[in-house]
C-alpha positions in Angstrom: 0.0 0.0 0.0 1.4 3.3 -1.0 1.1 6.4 1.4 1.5 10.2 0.8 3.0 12.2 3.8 3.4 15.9 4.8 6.0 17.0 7.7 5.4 19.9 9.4 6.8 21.5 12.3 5.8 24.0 15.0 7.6 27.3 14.7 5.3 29.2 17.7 2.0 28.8 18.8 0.2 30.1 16.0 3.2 29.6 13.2 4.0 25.8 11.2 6.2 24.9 8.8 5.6 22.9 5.7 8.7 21.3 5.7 8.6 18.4 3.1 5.5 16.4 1.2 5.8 12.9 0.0 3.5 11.7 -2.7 4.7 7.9 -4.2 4.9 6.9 -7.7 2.0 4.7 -7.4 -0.5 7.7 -6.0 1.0 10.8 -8.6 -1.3 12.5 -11.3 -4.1 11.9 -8.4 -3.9 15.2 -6.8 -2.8 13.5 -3.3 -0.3 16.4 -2.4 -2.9 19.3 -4.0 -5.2 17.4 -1.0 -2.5 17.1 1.5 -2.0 21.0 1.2 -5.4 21.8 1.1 -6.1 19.9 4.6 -3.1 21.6 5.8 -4.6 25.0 4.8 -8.1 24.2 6.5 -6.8 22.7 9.4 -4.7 26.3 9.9 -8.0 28.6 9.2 -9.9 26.6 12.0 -6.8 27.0 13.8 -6.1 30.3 13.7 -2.7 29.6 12.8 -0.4 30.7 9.3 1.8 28.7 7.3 5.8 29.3 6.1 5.7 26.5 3.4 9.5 25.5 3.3 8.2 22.6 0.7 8.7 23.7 -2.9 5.7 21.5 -3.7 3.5 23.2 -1.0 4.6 26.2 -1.8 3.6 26.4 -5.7 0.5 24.8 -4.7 -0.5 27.6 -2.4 0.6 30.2 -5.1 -1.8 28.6 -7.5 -5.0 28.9 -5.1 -5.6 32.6 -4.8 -8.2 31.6 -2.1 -5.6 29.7 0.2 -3.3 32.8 0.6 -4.2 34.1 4.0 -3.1 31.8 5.6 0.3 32.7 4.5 2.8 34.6 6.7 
């Protein structure tokens, strides 16, 4: 069974860092890591918390939504 991962890490209480996403071979083209983002994105809003996406991949795909930029710092 393949698995897609995200680490993150706390960088304050209200501040996380995307620091790496992980999609296998076997799950790419499926839009795993768009979902992985976009989780990481809702879980912040309900949060209350912003995001420094280290992750190149997390950090295009939050450039690409318009709508997930506030939760940028």
């Amino acid at each position: 069974m393949a698995t897609a991962e995200m680490a993150y890490s706390r960088a304050g209480r209200k501040l996380i860092n995307i620091d790496h996403t992980e999609v296998p071979a076997a799950l790419r083209g499926r839009k795993v890591g768009e979902r992985l983002v976009r989780q990481a994105v809702e879980d912040a809003r309900r949060e209350g918390i912003t995001i420094i996406p280290l992750c190149p991949f997390a950090k295009t795909q939050i450039e690409r939504h318009a709508e997930w930029q506030d939760v940028l710092r």
